[in-house]
Each structure stands twice: as structure tokens, then as C-alpha cells.
C-alpha positions as semicolon CSV with decimal commas, in nm:
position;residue;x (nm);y (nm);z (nm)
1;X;-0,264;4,943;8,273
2;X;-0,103;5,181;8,496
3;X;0,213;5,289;8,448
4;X;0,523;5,349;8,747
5;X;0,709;5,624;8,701
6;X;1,019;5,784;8,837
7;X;0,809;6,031;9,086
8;X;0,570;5,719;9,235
9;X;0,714;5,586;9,543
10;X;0,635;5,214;9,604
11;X;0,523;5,013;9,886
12;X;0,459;4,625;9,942
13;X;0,084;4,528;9,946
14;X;-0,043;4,325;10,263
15;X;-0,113;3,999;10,037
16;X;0,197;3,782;10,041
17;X;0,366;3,732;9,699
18;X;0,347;3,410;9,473
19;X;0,684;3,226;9,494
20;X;0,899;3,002;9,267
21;X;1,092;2,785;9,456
22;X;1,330;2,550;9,384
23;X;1,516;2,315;9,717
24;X;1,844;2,121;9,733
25;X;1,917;1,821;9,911
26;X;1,840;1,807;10,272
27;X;1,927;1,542;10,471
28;X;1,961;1,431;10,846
29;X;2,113;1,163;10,907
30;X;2,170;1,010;11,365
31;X;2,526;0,905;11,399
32;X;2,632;0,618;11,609
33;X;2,920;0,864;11,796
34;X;3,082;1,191;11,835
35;X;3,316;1,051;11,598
36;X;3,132;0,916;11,345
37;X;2,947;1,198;11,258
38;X;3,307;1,412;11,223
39;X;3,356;1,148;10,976
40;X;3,089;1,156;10,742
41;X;3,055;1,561;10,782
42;X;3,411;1,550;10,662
43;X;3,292;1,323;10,340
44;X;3,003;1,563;10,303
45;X;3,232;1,863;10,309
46;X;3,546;1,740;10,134
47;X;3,430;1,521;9,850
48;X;3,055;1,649;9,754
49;X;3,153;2,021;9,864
50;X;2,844;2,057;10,043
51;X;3,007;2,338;10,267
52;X;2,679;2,419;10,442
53;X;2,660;2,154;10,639
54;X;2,686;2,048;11,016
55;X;2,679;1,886;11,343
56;X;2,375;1,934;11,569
57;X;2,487;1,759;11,898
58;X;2,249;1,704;12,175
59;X;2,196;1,477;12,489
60;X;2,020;1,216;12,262
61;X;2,207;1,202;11,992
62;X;2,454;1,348;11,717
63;X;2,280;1,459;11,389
64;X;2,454;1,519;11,050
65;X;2,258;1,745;10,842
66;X;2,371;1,723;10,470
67;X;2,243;2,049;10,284
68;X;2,423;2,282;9,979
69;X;2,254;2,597;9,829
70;X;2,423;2,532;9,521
71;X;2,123;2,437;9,330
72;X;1,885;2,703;9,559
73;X;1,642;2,859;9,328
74;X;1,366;3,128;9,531
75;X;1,219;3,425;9,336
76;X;0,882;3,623;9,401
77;X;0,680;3,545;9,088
78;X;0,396;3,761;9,162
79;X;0,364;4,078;9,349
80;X;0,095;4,337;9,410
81;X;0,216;4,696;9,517
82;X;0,050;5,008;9,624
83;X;0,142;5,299;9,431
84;X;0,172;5,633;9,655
85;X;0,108;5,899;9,417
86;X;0,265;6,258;9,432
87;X;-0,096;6,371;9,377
88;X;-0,372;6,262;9,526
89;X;-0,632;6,082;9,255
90;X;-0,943;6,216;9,143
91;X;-1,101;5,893;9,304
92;X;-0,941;5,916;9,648
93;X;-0,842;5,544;9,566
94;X;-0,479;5,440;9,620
95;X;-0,378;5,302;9,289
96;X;-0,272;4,931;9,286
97;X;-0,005;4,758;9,019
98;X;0,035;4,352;8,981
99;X;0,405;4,248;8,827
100;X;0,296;3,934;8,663
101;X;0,557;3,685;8,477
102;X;0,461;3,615;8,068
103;X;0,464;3,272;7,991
104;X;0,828;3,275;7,779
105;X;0,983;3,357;8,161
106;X;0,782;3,082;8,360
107;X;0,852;2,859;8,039
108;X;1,254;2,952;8,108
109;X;1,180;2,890;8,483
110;X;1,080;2,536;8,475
111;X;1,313;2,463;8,240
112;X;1,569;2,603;8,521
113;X;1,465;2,436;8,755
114;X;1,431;2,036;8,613
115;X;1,784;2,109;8,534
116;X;1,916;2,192;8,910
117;X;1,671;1,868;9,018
118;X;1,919;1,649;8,767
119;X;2,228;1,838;8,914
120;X;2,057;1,702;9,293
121;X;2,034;1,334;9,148
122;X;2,372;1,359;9,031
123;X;2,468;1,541;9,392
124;X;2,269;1,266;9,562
125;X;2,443;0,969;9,366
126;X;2,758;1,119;9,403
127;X;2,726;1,111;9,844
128;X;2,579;0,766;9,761
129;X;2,943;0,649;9,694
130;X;3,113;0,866;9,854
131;X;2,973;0,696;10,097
132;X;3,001;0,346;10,012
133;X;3,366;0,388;9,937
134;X;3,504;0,564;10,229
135;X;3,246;0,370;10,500
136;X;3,213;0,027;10,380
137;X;3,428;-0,199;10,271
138;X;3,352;-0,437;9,944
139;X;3,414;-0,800;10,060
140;X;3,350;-0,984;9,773
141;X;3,303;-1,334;9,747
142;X;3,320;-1,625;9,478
143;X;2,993;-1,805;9,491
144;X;2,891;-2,148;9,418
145;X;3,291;-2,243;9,460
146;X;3,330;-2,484;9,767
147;X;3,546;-2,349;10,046
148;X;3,758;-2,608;10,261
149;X;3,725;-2,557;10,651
150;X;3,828;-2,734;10,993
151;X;3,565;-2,781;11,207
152;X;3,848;-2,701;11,500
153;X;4,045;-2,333;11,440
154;X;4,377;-2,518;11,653
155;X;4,406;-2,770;11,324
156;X;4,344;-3,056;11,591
157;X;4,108;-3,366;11,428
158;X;4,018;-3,455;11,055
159;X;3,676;-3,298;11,026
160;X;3,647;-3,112;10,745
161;X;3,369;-2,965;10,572
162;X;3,233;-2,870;10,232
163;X;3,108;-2,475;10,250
164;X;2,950;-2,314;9,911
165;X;2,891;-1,934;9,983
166;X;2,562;-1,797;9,780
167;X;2,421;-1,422;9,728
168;X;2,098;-1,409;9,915
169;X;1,837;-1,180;9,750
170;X;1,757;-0,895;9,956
171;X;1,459;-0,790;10,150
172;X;1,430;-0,431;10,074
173;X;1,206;-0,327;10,480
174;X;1,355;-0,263;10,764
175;X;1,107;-0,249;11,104
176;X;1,019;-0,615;11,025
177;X;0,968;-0,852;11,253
178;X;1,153;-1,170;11,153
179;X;1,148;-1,549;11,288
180;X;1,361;-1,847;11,205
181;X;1,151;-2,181;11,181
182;X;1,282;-2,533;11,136
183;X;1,081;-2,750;10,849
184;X;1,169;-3,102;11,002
185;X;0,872;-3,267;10,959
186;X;0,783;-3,560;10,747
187;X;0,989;-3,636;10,390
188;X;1,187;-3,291;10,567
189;X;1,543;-3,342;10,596
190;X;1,665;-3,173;10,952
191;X;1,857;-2,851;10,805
192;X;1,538;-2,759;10,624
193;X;1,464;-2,379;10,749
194;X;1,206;-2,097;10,665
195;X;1,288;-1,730;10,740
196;X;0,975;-1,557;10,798
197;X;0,930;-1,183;10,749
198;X;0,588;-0,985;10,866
199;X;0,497;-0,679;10,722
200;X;0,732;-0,341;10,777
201;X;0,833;-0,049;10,590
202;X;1,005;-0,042;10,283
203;X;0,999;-0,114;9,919
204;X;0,970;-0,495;9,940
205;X;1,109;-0,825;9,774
206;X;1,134;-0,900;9,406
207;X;0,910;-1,171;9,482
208;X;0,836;-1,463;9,270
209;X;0,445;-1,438;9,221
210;X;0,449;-1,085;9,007
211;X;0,398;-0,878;9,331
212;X;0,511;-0,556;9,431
213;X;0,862;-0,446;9,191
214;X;0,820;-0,748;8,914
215;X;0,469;-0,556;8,771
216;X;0,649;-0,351;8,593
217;X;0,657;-0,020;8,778
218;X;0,892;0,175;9,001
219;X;0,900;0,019;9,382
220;X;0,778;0,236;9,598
221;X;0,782;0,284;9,984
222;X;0,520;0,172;10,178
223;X;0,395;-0,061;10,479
224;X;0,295;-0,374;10,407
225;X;0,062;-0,666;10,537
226;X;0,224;-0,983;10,415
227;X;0,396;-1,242;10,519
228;X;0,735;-1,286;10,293
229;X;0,938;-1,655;10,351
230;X;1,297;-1,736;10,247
231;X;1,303;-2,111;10,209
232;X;1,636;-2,365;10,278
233;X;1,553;-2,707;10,132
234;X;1,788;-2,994;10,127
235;X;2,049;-2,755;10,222
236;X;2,026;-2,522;9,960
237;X;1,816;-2,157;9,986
238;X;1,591;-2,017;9,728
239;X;1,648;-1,796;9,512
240;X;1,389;-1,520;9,631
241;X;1,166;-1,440;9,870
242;X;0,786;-1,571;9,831
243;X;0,483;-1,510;10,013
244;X;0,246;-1,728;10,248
245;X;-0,106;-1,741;10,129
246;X;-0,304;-1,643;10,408
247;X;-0,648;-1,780;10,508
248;X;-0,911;-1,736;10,760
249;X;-1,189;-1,956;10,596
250;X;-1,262;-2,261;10,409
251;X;-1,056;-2,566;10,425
252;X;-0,756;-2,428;10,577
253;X;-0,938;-2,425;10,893
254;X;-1,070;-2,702;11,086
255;X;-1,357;-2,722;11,377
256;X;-1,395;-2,302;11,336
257;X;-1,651;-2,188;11,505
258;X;-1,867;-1,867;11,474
259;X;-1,832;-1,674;11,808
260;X;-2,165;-1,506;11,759
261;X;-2,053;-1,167;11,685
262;X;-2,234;-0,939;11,375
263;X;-1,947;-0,929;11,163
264;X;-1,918;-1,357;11,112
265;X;-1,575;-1,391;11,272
266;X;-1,512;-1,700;11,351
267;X;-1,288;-1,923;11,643
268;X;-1,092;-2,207;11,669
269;X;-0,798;-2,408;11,847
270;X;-0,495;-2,379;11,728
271;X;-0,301;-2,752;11,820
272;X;0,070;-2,657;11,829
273;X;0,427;-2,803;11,994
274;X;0,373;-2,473;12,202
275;X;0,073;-2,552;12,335
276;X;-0,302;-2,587;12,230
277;X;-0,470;-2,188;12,230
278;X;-0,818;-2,039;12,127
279;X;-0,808;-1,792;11,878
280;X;-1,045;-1,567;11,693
281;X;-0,930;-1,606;11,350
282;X;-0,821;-1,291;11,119
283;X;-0,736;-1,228;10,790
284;X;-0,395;-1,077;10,848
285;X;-0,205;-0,848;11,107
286;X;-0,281;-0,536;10,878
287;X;-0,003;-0,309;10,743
288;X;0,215;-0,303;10,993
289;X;0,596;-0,210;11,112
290;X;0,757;-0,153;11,442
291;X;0,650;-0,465;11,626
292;X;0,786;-0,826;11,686
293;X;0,752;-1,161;11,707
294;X;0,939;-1,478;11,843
295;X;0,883;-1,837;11,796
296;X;0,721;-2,005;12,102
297;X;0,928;-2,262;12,253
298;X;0,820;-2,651;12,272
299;X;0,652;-2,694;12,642
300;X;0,756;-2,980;12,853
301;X;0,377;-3,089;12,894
302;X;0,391;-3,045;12,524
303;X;0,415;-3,400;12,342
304;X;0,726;-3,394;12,089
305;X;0,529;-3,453;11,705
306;X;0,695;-3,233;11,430
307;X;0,518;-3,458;11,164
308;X;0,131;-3,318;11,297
309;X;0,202;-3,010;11,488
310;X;0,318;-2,653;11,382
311;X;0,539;-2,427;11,555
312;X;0,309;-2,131;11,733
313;X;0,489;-1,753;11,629
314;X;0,327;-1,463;11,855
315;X;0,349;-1,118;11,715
316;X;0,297;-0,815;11,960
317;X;0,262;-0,476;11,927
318;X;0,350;-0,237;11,612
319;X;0,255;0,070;11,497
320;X;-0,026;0,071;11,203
321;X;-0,071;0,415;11,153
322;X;0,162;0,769;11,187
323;X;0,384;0,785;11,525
324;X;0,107;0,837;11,735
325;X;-0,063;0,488;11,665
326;X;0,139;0,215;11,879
327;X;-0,090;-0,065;11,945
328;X;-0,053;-0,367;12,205
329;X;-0,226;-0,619;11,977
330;X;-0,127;-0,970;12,062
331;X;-0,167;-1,249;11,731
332;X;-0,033;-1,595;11,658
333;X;0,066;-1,750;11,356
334;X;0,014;-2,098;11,260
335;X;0,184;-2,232;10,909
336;X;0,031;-2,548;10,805
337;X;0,209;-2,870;10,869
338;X;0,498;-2,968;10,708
339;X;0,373;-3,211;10,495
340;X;0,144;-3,014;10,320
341;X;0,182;-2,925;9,975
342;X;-0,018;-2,621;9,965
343;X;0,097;-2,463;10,287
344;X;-0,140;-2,173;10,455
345;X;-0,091;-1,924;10,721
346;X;-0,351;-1,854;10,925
347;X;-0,363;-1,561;11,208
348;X;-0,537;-1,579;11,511
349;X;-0,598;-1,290;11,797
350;X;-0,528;-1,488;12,084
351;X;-0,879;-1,567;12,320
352;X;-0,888;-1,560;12,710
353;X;-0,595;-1,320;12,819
354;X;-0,515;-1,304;13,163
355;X;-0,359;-1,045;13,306
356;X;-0,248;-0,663;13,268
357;X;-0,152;-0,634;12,899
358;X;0,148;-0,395;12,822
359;X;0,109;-0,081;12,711
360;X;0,083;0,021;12,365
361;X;0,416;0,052;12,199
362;X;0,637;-0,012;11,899
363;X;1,023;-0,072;11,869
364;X;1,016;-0,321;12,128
365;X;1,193;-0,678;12,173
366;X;1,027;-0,995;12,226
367;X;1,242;-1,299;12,304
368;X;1,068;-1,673;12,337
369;X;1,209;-1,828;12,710
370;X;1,341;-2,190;12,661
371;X;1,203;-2,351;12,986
372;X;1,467;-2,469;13,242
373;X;1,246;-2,417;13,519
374;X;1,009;-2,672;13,735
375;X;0,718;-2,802;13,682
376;X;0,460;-2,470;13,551
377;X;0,135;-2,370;13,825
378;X;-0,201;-2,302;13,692
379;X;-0,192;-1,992;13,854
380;X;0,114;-1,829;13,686
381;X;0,162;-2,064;13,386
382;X;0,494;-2,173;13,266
383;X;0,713;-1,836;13,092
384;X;0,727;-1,813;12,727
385;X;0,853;-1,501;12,624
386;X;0,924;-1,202;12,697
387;X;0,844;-0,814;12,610
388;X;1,053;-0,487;12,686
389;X;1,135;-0,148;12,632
390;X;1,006;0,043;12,297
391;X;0,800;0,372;12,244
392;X;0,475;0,480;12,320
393;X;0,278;0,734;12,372
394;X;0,146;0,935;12,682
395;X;-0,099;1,212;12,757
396;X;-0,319;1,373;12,550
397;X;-0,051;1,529;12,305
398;X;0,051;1,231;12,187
399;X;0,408;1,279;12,291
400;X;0,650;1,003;12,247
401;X;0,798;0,840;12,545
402;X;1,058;0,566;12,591
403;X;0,917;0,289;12,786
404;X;1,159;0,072;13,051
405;X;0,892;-0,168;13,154
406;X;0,905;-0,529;13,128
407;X;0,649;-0,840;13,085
408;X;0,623;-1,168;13,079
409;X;0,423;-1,408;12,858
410;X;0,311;-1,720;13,050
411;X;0,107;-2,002;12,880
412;X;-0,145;-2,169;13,148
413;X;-0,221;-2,506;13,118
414;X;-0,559;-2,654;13,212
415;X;-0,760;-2,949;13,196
């Protein structure tokens, strides 16, 4: 080993030193307003003392970002330096020292550092209700106790009704795309409702067949391809979300069809109160968030049969990859009929599309068109629904871009 003395005079190698490095919290959080951000800086600030933060306002938007050094840990743990002799060596060789950490000091590092990442949780949970207290407000209510109300506000008539409030389990995504069908078929009473949920982001439902958080582990975040249902029967909801088995084979299907294509997909008719459509059948919609769906209204041509047919849900769009993945796939949904007992979802990509298709995009809206118009023309079919706004993606960077465009979804009929 070489020793530095007094008389050496030390430089900094060119190879970059090893680093320990510890980080606190860092967070950025989009406020609605001007205003709101002010607010929840002052939280930050005042009751977590996390002093370093700030406002970053721009044309777009405001940005809080939440950050402390209180629990910063950086040091060099391994550094090579070049030794400039007084006298030259017999070698001609600059000489070349390593300061390298024993195993008692990275032993006392670690140790360091797993205790600032519990101060961080404790940091974290304190903001957590910091926030809850000072932004929300904790309207609590007494469940499964009936609740007296007048169907007028003014006092005027005797109608009164019976109201039970109930805690609804939670969902746990957000970038879901949600639909509200009613189950009013046969043995169905009329306020019989599913809530259907496709795919998004998220850790998921506790949900009742053992899936996702109820197998024992931690939830974790991730993008799903399922199709979650909250059920109202005889006036009362469930208890939890479930899931919709989901077929593309076998006796959930009926006059399928192979199309003739090397990978044995198949195609069908699906016979709904939206209309009748072709569809090559699919397994799912694939892991998915960022698109959205609507429930097809009943057509006027359309003949009026809860008992046999299914309400048609169209999905569009999504992203099923990073930001730069928006897609413009079109699907529809078909739930067995009400009267099943084993109910099925089945997804279709919808067959013979007419038209210009909208771009590629996610974040979107997509709202089903009740039909108040005349009669429908074969050549521009009778309105549906309809798609606008959301992101996509332009040029060959893959930049983001807000779209403004609008379409319409028309369904043609033909004999």
C-alpha cells in the first residue's frame, strides 16, 4: 500500500467516484388553481416543515413540489486519486491511491440509511393527514339505519320514502372506463343494476374469487385486463366487487364462425337491443387504461325484448403500453342474458367499419346519443355515440398532443 503524506499533493482521478446515496420524499403534485396550490404548499410548509418546497407555475398548470433534505444522505464511497509526488519515481509512473470503505463503515451506512427511509414513511404518513384533515372533510354516516325523506323539498304531498345509506367497497383504479347497465330481464325486478368496470391502473378490488389483494400478498400497482362488476339486486348492492368470466369459445358462443385466418379466430353476430353487429371474437381488451366506453342506446328499428337481448357496450381507444402507445381500437361487449345463471362476457372487435376511424388517443370521452332524430339513411346510419378530445401522439418523437377533434359513431342498418 502506498502511503499519503504531508509533502504529496493530491488530485481527483478521471473515473467518477462510487456513491452512497440516500433520497427524501419527492413529490409533484397539479393543483386545480393558483389558490389551491398556496394552500397545500402552506400545509407542506407549516405542519410537515418541509421548508424546501414550492410553486412551479406555468401556462398549463400550477405544480406543488413537496421535497425536505432532512433525511438527505450523499457521500463518495469510493475514490481513486493521483498522487503528484515531490520526486519524480524511479518508474516514471504517476502513483495511484484507492480510499476504500471496511465493511464495519458500510455495515453503519445501511444501518443509517433504513433508519432515515422509516423517518420518510413516518414524513409521508404524516402529509397523508395533514392532508386529509385540513382538505377534506369527514362526513360520516350511520349505515343500515333508514332515513325519512319527502319526495318534494317544499313539504307539499305525502310521499315519503324509506332510504338505508350503505358503505360501498372501493375500487382501488382510476383511468377506468365505467358503464351503468340495467338487469331487467326475466325473474329481474326493474331497479336491478350492474356497474361495470374495464381494466385501468391501480391496485384493484378486494374481490370475492381470491384475486389480486385477498392472496395474501401486498397489492400492488399495475394495469389490468378484467372486467370487475358491482351488482344491485332486489334493491340492495353487494358487498364487493366480482369479476365477469370472459369467453371467446365453447358454449358461450353460438353460430361462431372461423374467418379463415392462421391463428383460428373466429366470428359471429352479436343480437343486441342496439342493434345486430359482426364481430371477430377476442379473448379480452388486454391490459388497458385511458380509454372509454358507453352503453349503446336501444334503436328505434330495434324491437324492445330485455328477456332475450343484451345491452351492446363499445369500448374505444386506451393506451396499452407507456405514453407513447394510444391506440384507436374499437370492441363491444356483450354480457349474457339476464336469465342466465352462469353469466359470460364475451368481446368482439367490431367487423365492417365504415369510415375514417379517429386517431389514436387516450383520455378521451365517449357518450352513447339517445335518438330523437328521424327516421336513420343507409348511407349515414342512425348516431350512436360519440368520441372527443384526449391525447395522442404526433410525429416521429412521439410527442404528446392534445387532440380537439370530434366523431361520430353511426350504426347502419341493412337488409
Amino acid at each position: 500500500a502506498t502511503a499519503i503524506t504531508a509533502e504529496d499533493t493530491i488530485k481527483n482521478n478521471d473515473e467518477p467516484p462510487i456513491t452512497f446515496k440516500h433520497e427524501p420524499p419527492l413529490l409533484h403534485v397539479a393543483a386545480a388553481s393558483l389558490e389551491a396550490g398556496k394552500k397545500l404548499l402552506h400545509i407542506c410548509k407549516s405542519v410537515c416543515a418541509m421548508r424546501e418546497s414550492g410553486l412551479v407555475v406555468t401556462d398549463q398548470r400550477v405544480t406543488v413540489e413537496l421535497r425536505t433534505t432532512g433525511t438527505l444522505l450523499c457521500l463518495p464511497l469510493m475514490v481513486q486519486l493521483l498522487m503528484m509526488p515531490t520526486t519524480t519515481s524511479l518508474s516514471g509512473e504517476e502513483p495511484c491511491v484507492s480510499l476504500v470503505p471496511n465493511e464495519q463503515y458500510l455495515l453503519a451506512l445501511a444501518d443509517m440509511a433504513n433508519s432515515r427511509m422509516v423517518q420518510n414513511e413516518v414524513l409521508l404518513g404524516k402529509l397523508f393527514a395533514a392532508f386529509q384533515e385540513e382538505l377534506f372533510e369527514d362526513s360520516k354516516i350511520n349505515t343500515n339505519e333508514a332515513t325519512t325523506i319527502r319526495a318534494n323539498d317544499d313539504g307539499v304531498g305525502n310521499d315519503e320514502y324509506k332510504v338505508t345509506l350503505q358503505s360501498l367497497p372501493p375500487l382501488n383504479l382510476w383511468k377506468t372506463a365505467a358503464v351503468v347497465i340495467p338487469r331487467n330481464g326475466i325473474n329481474r325486478r326493474g331497479n336491478d343494476l350492474d356497474v361495470l368496470a374495464f381494466g385501468g391502473q391501480g391496485t384493484g378490488p378486494d374481490i370475492a374469487n381470491g384475486d389480486g389483494a385477498s392472496n395474501g400478498k401486498a397489492p400492488t400497482c399495475r394495469r389490468w385486463d378484467a372486467v370487475f362488476r358491482f351488482a344491485r339486486r332486489d334493491g340492495v348492492w353487494s358487498d364487493r366487487w366480482d369479476t365477469i368470466s370472459l369467453s371467446a369459445k365453447g358454449s358461450a358462443i353460438k353460430n361462431a364462425v372461423s374467418n379463415g385466418k392462421e391463428d383460428g379466430s373466429m366470428e359471429t353476430t352479436f343480437v343486441t337491443d342496439s342493434g345486430i353487429f359482426k364481430v371477430q371474437l377476442t379473448t379480452s381488451l388486454g391490459a388497458r387504461e385511458g380509454h372509454c366506453a358507453c352503453v349503446l342506446p336501444y334503436l328505434k328499428t330495434t324491437e324492445r325484448t330485455d328477456a332475450k337481448r343484451s345491452r351492446a357496450v363499445v369500448l374505444f381507444g386506451g393506451r396499452t403500453g407507456g405514453p407513447s402507445s394510444p391506440s384507436n381500437d374499437l370492441f363491444l361487449f356483450d354480457l349474457s342474458t339476464a336469465q342466465s345463471s352462469n353469466e359470460v362476457g364475451i368481446f368482439g372487435r367490431l367487423i365492417d367499419i365504415r369510415g375514417s376511424p379517429p386517431e389514436p388517443r387516450f383520455g378521451h370521452t365517449m357518450t352513447a346519443i339517445q335518438n330523437k332524430s328521424g327516421p336513420s339513411t343507409v348511407q349515414h346510419g342512425e348516431p350512436v355515440a360519440v368520441v372527443a378530445g384526449g391525447t395522442g401522439i404526433t410525429g416521429s418523437g412521439g410527442n404528446a398532443v392534445s387532440l380537439s377533434s370530434v366523431y361520430i359513431l353511426s350504426c347502419i342498418t341493412e337488409n
